[in-house]
C-alpha positions in Angstrom: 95.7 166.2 97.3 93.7 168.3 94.4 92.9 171.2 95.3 91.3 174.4 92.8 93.1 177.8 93.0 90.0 179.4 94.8 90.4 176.5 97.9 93.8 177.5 98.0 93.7 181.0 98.0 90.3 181.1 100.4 92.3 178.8 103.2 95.4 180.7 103.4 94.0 184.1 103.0 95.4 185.2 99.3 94.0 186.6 96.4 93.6 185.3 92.9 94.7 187.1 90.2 92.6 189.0 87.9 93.4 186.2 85.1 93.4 183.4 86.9 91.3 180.2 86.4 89.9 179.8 90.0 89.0 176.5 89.3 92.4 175.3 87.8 93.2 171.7 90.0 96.8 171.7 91.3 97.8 168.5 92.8 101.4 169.3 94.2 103.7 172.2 94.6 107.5 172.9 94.1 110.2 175.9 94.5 112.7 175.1 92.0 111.7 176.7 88.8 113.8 174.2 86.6 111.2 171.4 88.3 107.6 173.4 86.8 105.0 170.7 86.1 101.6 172.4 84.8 99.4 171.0 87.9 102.2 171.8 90.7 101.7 175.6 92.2 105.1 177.1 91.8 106.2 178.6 96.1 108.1 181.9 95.5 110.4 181.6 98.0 112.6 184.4 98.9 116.1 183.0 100.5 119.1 184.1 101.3 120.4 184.7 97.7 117.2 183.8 95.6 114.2 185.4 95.6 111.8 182.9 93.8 109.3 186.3 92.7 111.8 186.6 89.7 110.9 183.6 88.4 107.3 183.7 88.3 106.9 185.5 84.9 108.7 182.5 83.5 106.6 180.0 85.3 103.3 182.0 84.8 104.5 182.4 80.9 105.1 178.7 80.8 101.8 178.1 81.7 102.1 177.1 85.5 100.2 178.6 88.6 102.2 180.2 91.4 102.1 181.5 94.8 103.7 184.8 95.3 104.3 187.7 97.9 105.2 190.2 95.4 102.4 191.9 94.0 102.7 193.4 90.7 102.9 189.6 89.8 98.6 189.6 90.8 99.2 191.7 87.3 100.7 188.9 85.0 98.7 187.2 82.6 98.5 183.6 84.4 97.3 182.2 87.6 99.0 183.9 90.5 97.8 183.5 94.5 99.3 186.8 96.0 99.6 186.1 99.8 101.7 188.0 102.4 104.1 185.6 103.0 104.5 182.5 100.8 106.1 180.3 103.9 103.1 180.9 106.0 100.4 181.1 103.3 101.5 177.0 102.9 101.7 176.5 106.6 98.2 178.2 106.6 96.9 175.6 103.9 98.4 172.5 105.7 97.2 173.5 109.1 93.2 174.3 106.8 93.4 170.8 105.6 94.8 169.1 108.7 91.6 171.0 110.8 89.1 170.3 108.2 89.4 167.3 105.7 92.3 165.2 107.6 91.4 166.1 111.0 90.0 162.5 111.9 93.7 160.4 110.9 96.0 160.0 113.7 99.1 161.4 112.9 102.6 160.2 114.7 105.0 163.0 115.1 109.0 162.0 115.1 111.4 164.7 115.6 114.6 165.3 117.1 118.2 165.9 116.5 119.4 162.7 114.9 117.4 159.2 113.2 114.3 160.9 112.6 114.3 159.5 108.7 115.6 156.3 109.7 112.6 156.2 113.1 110.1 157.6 110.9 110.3 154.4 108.1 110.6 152.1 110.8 107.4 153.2 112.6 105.7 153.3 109.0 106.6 149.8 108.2 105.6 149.0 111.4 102.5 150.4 111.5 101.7 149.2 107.4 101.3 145.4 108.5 97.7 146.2 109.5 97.2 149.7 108.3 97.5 152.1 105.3 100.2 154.2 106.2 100.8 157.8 104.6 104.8 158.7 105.4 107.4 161.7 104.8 109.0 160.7 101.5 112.7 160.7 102.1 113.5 163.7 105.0 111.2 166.4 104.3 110.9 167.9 107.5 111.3 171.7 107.4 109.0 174.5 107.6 108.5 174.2 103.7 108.5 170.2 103.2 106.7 169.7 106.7 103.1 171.0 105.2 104.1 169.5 101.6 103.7 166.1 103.0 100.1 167.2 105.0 98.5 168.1 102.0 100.0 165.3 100.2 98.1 162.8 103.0 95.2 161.4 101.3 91.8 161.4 102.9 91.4 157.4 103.1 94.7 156.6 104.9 94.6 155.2 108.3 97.1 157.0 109.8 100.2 159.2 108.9 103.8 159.3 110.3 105.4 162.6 109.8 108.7 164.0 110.5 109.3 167.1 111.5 112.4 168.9 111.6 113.8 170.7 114.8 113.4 174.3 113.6 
């Protein structure tokens, strides 16, 4: 997955900020501020006792892009998306790519409420004796990791096995 700022922005429905280089490449994301690579878009999640917004002056200081709901950050000097809702703004992306540049790989769903990680490597080995095989590295199947590993699924695969958490 590389993707510029602009893409991003235009398929979840954000807006770049003022100083942003639209056509910065960003090839990955992450949410833990201590874990800020230069061509990862930083998600500023809010949780329960975090809100990842106070972190993006750091991040955007440090060079890195982010994705943000809180808007006086569209006023930092840096690449910032400003989206209404950082969880759905990457569900929005994942589903974009899924509809328009992966929409031809067949994709094999596992879910329930216990051996998804363990059913999901067995199908992918499975399945990799005759095929190239994107998978789910290690269990990230939640309403964050879940579009993470869609956007991470590489055009010329044959298929992908995906799990998905049962939130």
């Amino acid at each position: 997955m590389k993707f510029s700022l602009e893409y991003i922005s235009e398929r979840c429905g954000g807006s770049l900020s003022s100083a942003a280089n639209k056509n910065r490449i960003i090839d990955g994301f992450f949410s833990d501020s201590r874990q800020a690579e230069n061509n990862k878009l930083f998600l500023a999640l809010r949780g329960e006792r975090v809100d990842g917004n106070a972190f993006v002056p750091d991040i955007v200081n440090k060079g890195c892009a982010a994705f943000t709901d809180r808007e006086e950050n569209l006023y930092l000097n840096g690449d910032c998306i400003f989206v209404n809702d950082v969880r759905k703004a990457l569900q929005k992306l994942a589903q974009s790519y899924r509809e328009n540049e992966i929409k031809s790989i067949p994709i094999v769903g596992i879910t329930g409420s216990v051996g998804k990680t363990t059913t999901k490597d067995m199908v992918a080995v499975a399945l990799s004796s005759s095929l190239t095989v994107h998978k789910t590295l290690g269990n990230s199947n939640s309403q964050i990791g879940l579009p993470q590993t869609v956007l991470a699924t590489p055009e010329d695969v044959d298929c992908a096995v995906i799990e998905l958490g049962m939130s």
